[in-house]
C-alpha positions in Angstrom: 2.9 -19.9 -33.3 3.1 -17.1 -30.5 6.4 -16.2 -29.2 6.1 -16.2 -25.3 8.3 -15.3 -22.9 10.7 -18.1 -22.3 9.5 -18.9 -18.8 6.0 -19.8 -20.2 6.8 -22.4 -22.4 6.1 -25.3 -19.3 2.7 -26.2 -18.4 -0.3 -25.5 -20.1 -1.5 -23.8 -17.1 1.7 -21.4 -17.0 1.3 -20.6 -20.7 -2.5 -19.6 -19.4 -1.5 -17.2 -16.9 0.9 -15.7 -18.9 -1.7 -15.1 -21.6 -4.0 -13.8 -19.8 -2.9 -12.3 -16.5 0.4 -12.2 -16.0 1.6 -8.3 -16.2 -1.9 -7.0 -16.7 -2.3 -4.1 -14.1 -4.7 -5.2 -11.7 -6.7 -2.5 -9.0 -9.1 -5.1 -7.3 -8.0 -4.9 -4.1 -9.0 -8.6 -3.4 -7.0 -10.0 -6.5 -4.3 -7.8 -5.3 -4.7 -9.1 -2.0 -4.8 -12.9 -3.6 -1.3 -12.4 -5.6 0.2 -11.0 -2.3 -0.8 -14.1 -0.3 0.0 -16.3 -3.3 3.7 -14.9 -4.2 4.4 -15.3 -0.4 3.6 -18.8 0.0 5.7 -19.1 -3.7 9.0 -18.6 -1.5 11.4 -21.7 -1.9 8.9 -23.0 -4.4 8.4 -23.1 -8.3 5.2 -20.5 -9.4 3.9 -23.6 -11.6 3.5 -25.4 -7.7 1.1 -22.0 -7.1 -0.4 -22.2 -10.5 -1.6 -26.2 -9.5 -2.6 -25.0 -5.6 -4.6 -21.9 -6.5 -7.8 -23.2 -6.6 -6.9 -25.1 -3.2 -6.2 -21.5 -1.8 -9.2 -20.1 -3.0 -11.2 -22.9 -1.2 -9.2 -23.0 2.1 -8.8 -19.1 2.3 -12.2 -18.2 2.1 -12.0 -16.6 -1.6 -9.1 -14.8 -0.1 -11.5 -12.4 1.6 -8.9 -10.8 4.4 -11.6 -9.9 7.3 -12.5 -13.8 7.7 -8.4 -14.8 7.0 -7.7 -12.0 9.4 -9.7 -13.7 12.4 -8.3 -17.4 12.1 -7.7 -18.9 14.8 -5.5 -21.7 16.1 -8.4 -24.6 15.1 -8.2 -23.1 11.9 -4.6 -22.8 11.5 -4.6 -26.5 12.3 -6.9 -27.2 10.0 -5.3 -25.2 7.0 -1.9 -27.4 8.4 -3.5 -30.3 7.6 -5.3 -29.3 3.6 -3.4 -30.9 0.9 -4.9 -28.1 -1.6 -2.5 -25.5 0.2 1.7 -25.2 1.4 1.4 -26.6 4.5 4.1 -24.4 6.1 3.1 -23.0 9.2 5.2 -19.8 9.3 3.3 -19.2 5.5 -0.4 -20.0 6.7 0.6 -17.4 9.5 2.2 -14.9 7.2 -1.0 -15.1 5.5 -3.2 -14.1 9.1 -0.8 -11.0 10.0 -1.0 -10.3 6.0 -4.5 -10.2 6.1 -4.3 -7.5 9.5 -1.8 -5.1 7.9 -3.6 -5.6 4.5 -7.4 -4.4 6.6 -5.5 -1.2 8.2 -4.0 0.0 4.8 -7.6 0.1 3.5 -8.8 1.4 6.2 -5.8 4.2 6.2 -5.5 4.7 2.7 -9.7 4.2 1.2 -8.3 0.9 -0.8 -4.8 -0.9 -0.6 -4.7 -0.6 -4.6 -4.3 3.5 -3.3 -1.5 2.4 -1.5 0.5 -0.3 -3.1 0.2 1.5 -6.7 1.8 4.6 -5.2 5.2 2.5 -5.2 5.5 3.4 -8.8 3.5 6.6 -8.9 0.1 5.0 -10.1 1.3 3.9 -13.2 2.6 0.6 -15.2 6.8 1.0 -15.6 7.6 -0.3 -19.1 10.5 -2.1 -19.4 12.3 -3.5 -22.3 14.4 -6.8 -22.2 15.1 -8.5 -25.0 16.3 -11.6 -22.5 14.8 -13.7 -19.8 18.3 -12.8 -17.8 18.3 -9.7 -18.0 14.8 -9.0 -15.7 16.5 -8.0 -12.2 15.0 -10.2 -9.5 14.1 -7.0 -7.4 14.5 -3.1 -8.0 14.5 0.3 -6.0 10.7 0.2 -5.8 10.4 -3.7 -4.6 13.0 -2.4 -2.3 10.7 0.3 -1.0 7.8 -1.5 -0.7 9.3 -4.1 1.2 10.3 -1.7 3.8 7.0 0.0 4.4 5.1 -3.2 4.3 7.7 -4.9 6.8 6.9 -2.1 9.1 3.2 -2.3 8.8 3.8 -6.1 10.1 3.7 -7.9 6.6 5.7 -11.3 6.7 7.0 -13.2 3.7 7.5 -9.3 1.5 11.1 -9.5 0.6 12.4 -7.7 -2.2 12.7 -10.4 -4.3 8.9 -11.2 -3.6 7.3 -7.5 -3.9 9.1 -7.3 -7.1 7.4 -11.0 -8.5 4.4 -9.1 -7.0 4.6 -6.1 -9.1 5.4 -8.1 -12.3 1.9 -10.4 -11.2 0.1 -7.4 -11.0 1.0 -5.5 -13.6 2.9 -2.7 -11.9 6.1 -3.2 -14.5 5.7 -4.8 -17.8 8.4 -7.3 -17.7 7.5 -9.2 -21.0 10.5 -9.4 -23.0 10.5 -7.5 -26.5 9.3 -10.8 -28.2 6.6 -11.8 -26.3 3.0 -11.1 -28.3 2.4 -9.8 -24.9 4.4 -7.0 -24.3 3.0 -4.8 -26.6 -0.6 -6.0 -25.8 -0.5 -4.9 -22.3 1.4 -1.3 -23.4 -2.3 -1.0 -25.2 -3.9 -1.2 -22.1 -5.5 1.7 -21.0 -3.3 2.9 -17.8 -4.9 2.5 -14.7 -7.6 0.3 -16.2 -7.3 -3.5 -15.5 -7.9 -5.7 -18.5 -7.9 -9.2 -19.8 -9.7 -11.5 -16.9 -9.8 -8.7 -14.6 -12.8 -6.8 -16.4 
């Protein structure tokens, strides 16, 4: 039997994402755009609610492609308010609009917003190494950062707390504990390369 990390032993589809994306570095800028969106709308909320609305965000947000989220307007907020497949919190659907705004003017600043949100921990994976579930801080000096600068650029819903769940998502730290089959998988990656689904 696979030891996992502890948080994956729930639902089958948890124990999927943890297999198979969770902590694989990921440069797509629309998958990276996706999790951003995604850990947003997680705040207050249970990732395994996420996990079971995902597909329902895909659908409702237009495969999460950020020049049609970025021009909703008020008829479609109202109709996002009223789709069961999403959160239907209508600070979050709005986060998501201004989201998809600051998300358009990094790329167009920085040539891709993978360019821009990797440079948070110098283009490359941080490697941790718990051996415990509580000993993974819930944010860090780089979550810290990014929050900042994406705050300023008029991102809503990028606390600390969620940039860090962001970076773990995406593959930015490796926050598998020491037990996980996992954790030493993803160190085989080649850096800068995303793996697993993301091929």
């Amino acid at each position: 039997m696979k030891q996992r990390c502890e948080w994956a032993h729930g639902s089958e589809l948890e124990r999927e994402y943890h297999d198979k994306e969770w902590g694989v570095p990921v440069h797509d800028d629309t998958k990276l755009f996706e999790f951003l969106i995604l850990e947003g709308v997680q705040a207050g909320l249970s990732w395994s609610t996420i996990l079971k609305k995902r597909q329902g965000y895909i659908r409702a947000y237009d495969g999460f492609d950020a020049r049609k989220i970025a021009c909703y307007d008020t008829k479609k907020i109202k109709e996002l308010l009223s789709s069961p497949g999403i959160i239907r919190n209508r600070l979050k659907v709005q986060a998501s609009i201004a989201n998809a705004r600051g998300y358009l003017d990094v790329q167009e600043e920085f040539g891709s917003f993978d360019a821009y949100i990797w440079h948070f921990v110098d283009g490359k994976p941080k490697v941790n190494r718990w051996q415990t579930l509580k000993q993974i801080p819930d944010k860090t000096r780089d979550s810290e950062a990014m929050s900042k600068e994406l705050k300023k650029r008029g991102f809503k819903f990028v606390g600390p707390t969620i940039c860090y769940a962001f970076m773990q998502a995406t593959g930015m730290v490796n926050d598998h504990t020491l037990d996980c089959f996992r954790y030493h998988e993803i160190n085989e990656f080649p850096r800068g390369k995303p793996q697993g689904i993301h091929e």
